[in-house]
C-alpha positions as CSV (number, residue, x, y, z in Angstrom):
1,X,116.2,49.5,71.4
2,X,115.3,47.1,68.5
3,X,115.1,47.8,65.0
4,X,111.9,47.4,63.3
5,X,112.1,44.8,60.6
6,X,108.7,44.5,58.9
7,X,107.5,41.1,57.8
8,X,108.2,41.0,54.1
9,X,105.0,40.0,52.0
10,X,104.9,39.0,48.4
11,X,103.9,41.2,45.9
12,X,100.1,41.0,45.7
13,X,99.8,38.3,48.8
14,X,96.1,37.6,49.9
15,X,95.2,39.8,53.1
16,X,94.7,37.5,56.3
17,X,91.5,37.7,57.8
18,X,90.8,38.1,61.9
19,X,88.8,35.5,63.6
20,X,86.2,35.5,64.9
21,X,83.7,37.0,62.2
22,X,80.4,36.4,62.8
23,X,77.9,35.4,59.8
24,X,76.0,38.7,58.3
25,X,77.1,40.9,61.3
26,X,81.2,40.1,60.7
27,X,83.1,42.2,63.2
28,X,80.4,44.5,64.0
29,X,79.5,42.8,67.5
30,X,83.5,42.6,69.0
31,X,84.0,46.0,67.9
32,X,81.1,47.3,69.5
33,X,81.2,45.6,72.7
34,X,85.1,46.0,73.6
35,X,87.1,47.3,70.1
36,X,90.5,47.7,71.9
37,X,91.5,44.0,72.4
38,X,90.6,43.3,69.1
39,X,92.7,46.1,68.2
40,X,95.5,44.9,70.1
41,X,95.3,41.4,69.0
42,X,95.7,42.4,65.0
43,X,99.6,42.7,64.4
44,X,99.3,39.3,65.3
45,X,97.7,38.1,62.0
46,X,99.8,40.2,59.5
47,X,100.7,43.7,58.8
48,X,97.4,44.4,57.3
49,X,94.5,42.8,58.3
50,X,90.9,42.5,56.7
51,X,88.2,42.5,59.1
52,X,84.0,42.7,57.9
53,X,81.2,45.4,59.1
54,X,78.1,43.9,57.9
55,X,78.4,42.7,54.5
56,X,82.0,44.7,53.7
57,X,85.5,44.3,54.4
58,X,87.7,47.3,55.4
59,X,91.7,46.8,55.7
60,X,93.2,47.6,59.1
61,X,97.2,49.0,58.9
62,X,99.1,47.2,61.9
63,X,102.7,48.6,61.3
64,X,104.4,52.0,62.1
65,X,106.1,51.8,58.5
66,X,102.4,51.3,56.6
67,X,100.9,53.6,58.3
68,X,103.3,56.2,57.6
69,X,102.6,55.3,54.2
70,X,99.2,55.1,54.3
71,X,99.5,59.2,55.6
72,X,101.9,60.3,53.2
73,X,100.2,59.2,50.2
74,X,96.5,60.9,50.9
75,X,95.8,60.7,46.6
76,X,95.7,57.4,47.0
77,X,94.3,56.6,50.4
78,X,91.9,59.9,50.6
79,X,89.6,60.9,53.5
80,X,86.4,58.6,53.9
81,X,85.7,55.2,55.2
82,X,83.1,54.7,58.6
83,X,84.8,57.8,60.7
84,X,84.8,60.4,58.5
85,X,81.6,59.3,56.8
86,X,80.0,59.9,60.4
87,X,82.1,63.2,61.2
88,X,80.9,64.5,58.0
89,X,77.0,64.2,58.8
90,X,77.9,67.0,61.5
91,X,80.6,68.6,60.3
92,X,80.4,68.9,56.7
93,X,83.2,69.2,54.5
94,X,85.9,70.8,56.6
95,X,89.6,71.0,56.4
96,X,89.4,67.6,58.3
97,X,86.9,65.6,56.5
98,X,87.1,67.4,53.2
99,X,88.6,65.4,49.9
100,X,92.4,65.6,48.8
101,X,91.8,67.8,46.3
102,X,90.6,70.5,48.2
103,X,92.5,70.0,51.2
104,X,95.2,72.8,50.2
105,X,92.4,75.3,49.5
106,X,90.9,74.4,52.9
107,X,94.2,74.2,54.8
108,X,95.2,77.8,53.2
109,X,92.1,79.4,55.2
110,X,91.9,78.0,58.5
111,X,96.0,78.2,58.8
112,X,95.7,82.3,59.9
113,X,93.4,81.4,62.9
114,X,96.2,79.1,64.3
115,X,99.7,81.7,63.9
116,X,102.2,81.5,66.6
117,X,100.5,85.2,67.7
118,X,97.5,84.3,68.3
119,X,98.8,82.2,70.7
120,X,99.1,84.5,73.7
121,X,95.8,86.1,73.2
122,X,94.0,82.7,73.0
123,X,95.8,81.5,76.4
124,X,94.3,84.2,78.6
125,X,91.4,83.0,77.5
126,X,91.8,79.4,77.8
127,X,93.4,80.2,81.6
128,X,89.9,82.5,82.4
129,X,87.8,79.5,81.3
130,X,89.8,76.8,83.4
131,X,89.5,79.2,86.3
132,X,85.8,79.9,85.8
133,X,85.2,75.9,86.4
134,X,87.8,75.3,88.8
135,X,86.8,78.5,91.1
136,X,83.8,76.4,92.1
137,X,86.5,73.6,93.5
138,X,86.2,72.9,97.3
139,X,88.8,71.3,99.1
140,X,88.4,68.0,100.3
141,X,85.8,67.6,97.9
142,X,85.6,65.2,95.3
143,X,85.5,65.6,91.0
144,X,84.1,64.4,88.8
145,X,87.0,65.2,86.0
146,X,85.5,64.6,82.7
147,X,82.8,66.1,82.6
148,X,84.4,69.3,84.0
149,X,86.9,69.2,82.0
150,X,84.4,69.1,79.1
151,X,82.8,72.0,80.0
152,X,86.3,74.3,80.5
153,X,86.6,72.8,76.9
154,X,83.2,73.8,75.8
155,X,84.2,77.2,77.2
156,X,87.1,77.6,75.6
157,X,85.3,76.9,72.2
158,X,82.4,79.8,72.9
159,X,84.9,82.2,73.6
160,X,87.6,81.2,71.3
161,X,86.1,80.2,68.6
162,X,82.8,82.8,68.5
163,X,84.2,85.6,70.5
164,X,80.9,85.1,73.0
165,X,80.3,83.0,75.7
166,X,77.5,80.1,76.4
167,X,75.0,80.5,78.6
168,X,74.6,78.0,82.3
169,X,72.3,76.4,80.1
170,X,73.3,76.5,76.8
171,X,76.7,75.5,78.3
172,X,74.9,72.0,79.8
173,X,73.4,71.4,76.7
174,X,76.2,71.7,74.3
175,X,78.4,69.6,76.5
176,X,76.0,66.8,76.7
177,X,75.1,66.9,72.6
178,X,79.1,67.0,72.2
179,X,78.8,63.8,74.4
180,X,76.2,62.5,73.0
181,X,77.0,62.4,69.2
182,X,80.8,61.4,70.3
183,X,79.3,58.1,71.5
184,X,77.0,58.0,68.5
185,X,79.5,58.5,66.0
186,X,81.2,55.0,67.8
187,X,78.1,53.2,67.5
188,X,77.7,53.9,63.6
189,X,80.9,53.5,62.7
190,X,80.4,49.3,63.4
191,X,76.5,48.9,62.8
192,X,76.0,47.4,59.2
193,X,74.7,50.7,57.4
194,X,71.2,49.9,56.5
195,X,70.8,49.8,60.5
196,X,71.7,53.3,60.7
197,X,68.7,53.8,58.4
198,X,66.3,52.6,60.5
199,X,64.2,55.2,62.2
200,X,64.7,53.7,65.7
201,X,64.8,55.7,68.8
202,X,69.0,56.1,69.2
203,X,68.9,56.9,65.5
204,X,66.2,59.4,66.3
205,X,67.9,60.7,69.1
206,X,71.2,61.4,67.1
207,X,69.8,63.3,64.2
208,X,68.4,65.4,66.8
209,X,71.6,65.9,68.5
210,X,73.0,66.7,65.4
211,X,70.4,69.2,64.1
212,X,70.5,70.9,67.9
213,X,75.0,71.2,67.4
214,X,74.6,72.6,64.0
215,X,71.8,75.3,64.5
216,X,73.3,76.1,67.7
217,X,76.7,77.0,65.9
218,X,74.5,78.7,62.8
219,X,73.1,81.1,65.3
220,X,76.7,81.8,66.6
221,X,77.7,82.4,63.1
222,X,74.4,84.8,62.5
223,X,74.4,86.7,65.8
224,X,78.3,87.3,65.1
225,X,77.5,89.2,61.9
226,X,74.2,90.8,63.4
227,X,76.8,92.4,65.8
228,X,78.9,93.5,63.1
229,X,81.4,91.8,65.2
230,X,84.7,94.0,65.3
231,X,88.2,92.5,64.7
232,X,89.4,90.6,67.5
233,X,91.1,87.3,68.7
234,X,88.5,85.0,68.0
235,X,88.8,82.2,65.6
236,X,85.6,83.1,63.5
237,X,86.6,86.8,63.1
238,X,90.1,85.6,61.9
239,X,88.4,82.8,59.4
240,X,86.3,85.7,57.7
241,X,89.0,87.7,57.9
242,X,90.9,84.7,55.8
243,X,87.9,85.0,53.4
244,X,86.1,88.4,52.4
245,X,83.4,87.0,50.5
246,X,82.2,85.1,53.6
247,X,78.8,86.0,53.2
248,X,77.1,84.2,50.4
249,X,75.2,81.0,51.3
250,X,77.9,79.0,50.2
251,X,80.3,80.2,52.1
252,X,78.5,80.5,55.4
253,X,77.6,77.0,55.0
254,X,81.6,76.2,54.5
255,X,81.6,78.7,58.2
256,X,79.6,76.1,59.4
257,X,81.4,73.5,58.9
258,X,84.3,74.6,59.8
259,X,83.2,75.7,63.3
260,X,81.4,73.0,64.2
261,X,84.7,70.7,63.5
262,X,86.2,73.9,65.9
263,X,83.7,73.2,68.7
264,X,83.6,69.2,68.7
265,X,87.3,69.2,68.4
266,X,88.0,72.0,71.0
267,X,85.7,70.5,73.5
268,X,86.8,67.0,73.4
269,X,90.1,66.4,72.3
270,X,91.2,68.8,74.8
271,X,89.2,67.3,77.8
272,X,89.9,63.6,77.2
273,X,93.8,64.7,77.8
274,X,93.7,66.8,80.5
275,X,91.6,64.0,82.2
276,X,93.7,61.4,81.3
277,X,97.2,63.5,82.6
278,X,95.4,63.9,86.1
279,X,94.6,60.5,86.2
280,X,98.2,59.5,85.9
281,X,99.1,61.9,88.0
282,X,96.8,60.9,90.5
283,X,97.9,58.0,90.6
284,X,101.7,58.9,90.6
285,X,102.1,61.6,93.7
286,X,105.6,61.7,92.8
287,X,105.4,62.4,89.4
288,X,102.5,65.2,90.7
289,X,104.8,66.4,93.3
290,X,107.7,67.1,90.4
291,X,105.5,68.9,87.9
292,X,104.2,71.1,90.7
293,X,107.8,71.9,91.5
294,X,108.3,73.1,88.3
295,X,105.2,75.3,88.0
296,X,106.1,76.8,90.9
297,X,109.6,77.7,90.1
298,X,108.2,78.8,86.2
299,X,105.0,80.4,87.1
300,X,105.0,81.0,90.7
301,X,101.9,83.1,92.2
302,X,101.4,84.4,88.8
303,X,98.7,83.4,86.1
304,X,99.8,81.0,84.0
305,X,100.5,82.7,80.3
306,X,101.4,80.9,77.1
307,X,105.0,82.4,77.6
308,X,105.4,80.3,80.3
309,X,104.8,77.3,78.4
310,X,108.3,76.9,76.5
311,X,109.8,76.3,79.9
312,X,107.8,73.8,81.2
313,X,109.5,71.1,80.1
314,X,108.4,68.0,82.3
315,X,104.8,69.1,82.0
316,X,105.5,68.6,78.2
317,X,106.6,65.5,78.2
318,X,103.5,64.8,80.6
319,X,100.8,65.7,78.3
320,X,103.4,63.9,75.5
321,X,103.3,60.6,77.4
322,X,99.3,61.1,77.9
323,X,98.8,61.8,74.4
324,X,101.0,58.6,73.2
325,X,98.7,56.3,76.2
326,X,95.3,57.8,75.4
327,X,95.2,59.6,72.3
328,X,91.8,61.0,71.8
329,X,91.6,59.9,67.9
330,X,91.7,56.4,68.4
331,X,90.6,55.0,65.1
332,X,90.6,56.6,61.8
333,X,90.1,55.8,58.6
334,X,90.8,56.1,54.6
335,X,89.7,55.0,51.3
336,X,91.3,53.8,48.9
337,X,91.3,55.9,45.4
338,X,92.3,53.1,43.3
339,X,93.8,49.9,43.4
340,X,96.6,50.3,45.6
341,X,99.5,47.7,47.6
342,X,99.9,48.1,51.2
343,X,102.8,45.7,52.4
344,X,102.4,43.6,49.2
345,X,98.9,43.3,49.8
346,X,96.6,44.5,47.1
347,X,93.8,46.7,48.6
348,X,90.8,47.3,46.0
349,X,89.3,50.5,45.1
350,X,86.8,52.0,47.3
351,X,88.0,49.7,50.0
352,X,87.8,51.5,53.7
353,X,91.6,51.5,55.4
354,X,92.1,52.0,59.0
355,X,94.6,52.9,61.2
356,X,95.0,53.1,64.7
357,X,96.8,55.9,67.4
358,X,96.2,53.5,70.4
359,X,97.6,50.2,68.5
360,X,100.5,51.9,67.6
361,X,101.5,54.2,70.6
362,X,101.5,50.5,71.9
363,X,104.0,48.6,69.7
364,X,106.3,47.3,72.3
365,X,109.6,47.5,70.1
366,X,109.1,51.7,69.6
367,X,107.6,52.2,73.2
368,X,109.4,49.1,75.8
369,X,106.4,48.6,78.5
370,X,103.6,50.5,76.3
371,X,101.1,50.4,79.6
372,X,103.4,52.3,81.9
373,X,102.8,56.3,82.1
374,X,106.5,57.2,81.6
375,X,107.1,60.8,80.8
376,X,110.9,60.1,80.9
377,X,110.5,58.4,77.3
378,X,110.9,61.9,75.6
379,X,113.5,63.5,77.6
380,X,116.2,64.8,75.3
381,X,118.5,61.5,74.3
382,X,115.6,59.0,75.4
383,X,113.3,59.3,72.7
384,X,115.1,58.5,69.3
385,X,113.4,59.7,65.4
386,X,111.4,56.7,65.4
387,X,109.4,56.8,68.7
388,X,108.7,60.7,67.2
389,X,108.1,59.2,63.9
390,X,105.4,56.8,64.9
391,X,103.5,59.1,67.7
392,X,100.6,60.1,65.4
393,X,97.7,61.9,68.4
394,X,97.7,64.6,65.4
395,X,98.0,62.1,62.2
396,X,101.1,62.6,60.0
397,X,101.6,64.2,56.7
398,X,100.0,67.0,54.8
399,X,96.7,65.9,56.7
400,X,98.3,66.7,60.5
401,X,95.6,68.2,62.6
402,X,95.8,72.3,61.5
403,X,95.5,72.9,65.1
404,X,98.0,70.9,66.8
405,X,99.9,73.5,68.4
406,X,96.5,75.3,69.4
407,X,95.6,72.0,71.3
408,X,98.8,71.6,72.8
409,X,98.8,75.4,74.3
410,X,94.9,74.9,75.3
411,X,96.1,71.5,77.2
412,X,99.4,72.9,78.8
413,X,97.8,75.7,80.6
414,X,94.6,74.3,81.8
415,X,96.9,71.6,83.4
416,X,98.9,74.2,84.3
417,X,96.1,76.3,85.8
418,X,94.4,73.1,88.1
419,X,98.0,72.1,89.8
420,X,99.3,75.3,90.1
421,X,96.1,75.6,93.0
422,X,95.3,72.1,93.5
423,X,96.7,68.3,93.9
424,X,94.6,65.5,93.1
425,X,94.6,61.9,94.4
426,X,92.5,59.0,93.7
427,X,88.9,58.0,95.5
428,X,89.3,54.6,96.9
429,X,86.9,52.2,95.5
430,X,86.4,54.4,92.5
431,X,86.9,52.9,89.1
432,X,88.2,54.5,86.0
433,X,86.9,52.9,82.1
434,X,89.1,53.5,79.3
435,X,85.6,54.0,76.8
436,X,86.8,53.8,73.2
437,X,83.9,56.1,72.0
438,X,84.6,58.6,69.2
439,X,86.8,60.0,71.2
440,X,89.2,57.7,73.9
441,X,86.9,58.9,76.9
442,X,88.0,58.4,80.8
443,X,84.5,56.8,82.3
444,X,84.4,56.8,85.9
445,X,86.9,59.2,86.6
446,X,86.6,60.5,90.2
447,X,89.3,62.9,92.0
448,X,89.9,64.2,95.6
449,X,90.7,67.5,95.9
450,X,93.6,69.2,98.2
451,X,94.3,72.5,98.1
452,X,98.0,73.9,97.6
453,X,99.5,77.5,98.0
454,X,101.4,78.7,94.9
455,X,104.6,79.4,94.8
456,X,105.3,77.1,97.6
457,X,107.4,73.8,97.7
458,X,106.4,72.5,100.7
């Protein structure tokens, strides 16, 4: 495999700009109407790249090595720019959104929720929820996987996350506000910002969304403490547990926040990759056939548990390889504290940098034939430091997603739990979208449905 040897810049060199800007709206059209082959077509114009929203510029980091700089210094390029801007008119100020400087402080109390022993109480749960969508599976039926997959994700958040459970309805609405705001959150991140201002009807339609998702999780938070809620395995239980005082209005607005990051992340990130592995698995019967095998000689006629996990080791490079193809975090963004050099390229202060999961899980010198769905890249031997290194579905750094492990586990054994009973195979004629929204979103995604005995090979 090549060695990466990064264009050398002069100090202080002038940032190239991408074509294609287009007067008073810049970028804003191209990233709105297909973002990913502009995406894709930046490392061709320099290491960093200045592109315009409107009437601003914001930097975009092309390289593995400047992005790994751009996460390991977070003084200097702190949380903000368009995506957390938008994330934090839901969320708040969480332990993802919130500023450096309080990012320890934050980090400190959500890190009990996610302890390795936790783990096993939270995957009977997770398995119960998969099971309570998937028990209405017929075979020789047809899916459609998303948006199931968003509702075992949506139930997975009730129950993990409040200790209760939503409603038929409640469960529908939630899921399609989740979906809603995702989608909304990619529309303002490119519209010049005095358009977001404007009360027309999608901007309407998204401040309702968002009141609905955060008085919906406020109620959660109030009928918890109504019930003087007793000590259990849920994640808001353990989060006042982390802070005593948790009842002044302060600090139930801090609950707040951080549960309704909980629930957006918890119902999407974990549904866009279980999607996404049975889609390549669908289309790989193989592949299907091999990590089948495997449950069957791990888990057999049993439940799946989250000691099982460990020794499923194709079925972790699976969900690897799907989260290097389709990471869910697509594009995300900094700003710059001061000035600051990125590559030798001087990037002001208050400037918005970006960087990209999907640009660089594709950078054809770390990951030869980026396009093919190869779980054999990260078998032991195959996949060297730097492939590791530069696979950022979590970021990097002292900012890394606080519940990477927790979305890993949730991912393994809903996977785990749908091919342990069924296999999938594609719908001919049926066509599948890769929909950069917030969240990298399979569109279209249709699956046949055969059922399978397990425990048995054949």
């Amino acid at each position: 495999m090549a060695v990466l040897s990064p264009r050398a810049s002069r100090p202080d060199s002038p940032v190239p700009a991408a074509p294609g800007a287009l007067p008073l709206l810049g970028h804003s059209l191209a990233l709105l109407r297909d973002p990913l082959p502009l995406l894709l077509s930046l490392p061709g114009h320099g290491e960093v790249v200045r592109l315009r929203l409107g009437g601003g510029d914001f930097y975009a980091v092309c390289t593995p090595e400047l992005t790994h700089e751009l996460l390991h210094d977070p003084r200097t390029f702190d949380k903000g720019g368009f995506f957390f801007d938008r994330l934090r008119e839901l969320t708040g100020n969480n332990v993802a959104s919130c500023p450096h400087a309080e990012h320890a402080a934050q980090r400190r109390r959500v890190q009990p929720m996610f302890r390795r022993d936790r783990m096993p109480g939270y995957g009977r749960t997770i398995v119960e929820q998969a099971a309570a969508v998937t028990d209405g599976w017929r075979a020789g039926t047809v899916v459609e996987v998303f948006p199931d997959m968003l509702r075992i994700g949506a139930g997975c958040a009730a129950a993990l996350v409040f200790g209760a459970a939503f409603g038929p309805e409640a469960l529908e609405r939630t899921i399609s506000d989740i979906t809603r705001y995702v989608e909304g959150i990619f529309t303002r991140m490119f519209l010049p910002p005095v358009l977001t201002r404007i009360p027309l009807p999608a901007n309407r339609r998204y401040e309702q969304v968002r009141k609905r998702l955060r008085h919906a999780v406020s109620e959660m938070v109030d009928g918890h403490r109504r019930a003087g809620h007793p000590v259990g395995g849920d994640l808001l239980t353990a989060l006042m547990e982390a802070d005593p005082a948790a009842d002044g209005p302060d600090s139930r607005t801090g609950l707040v926040d951080q549960l309704t990051l909980m629930l957006m992340a918890g119902t999407e990130s974990t549904a866009t990759t279980v999607a996404w592995a049975l889609h390549e698995l669908a289309r790989d019967p193989g592949l299907q056939r091999r990590v089948q095998h495997e449950l069957d000689a791990v888990i057999g006629p049993e439940t799946p548990v989250h000691a099982h996990i460990e020794h499923l080791e194709l079925t972790g490079r699976v969900l690897t390889e799907t989260l290097r193809k389709y990471p869910a975090a697509w594009l995300l963004s900094r700003v710059a504290t001061k000035d600051a050099l990125l590559g030798g390229h001087r990037i002001p202060a208050g400037a918005a940098v970006v960087f990209s999961p999907y640009l660089q899980h594709r950078h054809a010198e770390l990951f030869p034939d980026p396009e093919r769905f190869d779980p054999g890249r990260w078998l032991p031997g195959e996949s060297l430091p730097m492939m590791r290194k530069a696979l950022i579905p979590f970021g990097s750094g002292t900012r890394k997603c606080a519940g990477d492990t927790f979305a890993l586990t949730e991912s393994a054994l809903v996977l785990a739990s749908i091919l342990t009973r069924w296999s999938v195979h594609p719908v001919p004629g049926s066509q599948v979208r890769l929909a950069a929204y917030g969240a990298l979103q399979p569109e279209g995604l249709r699956l046949g449905l055969t059922a399978r005995c397990p425990g048995a090979h054949g």
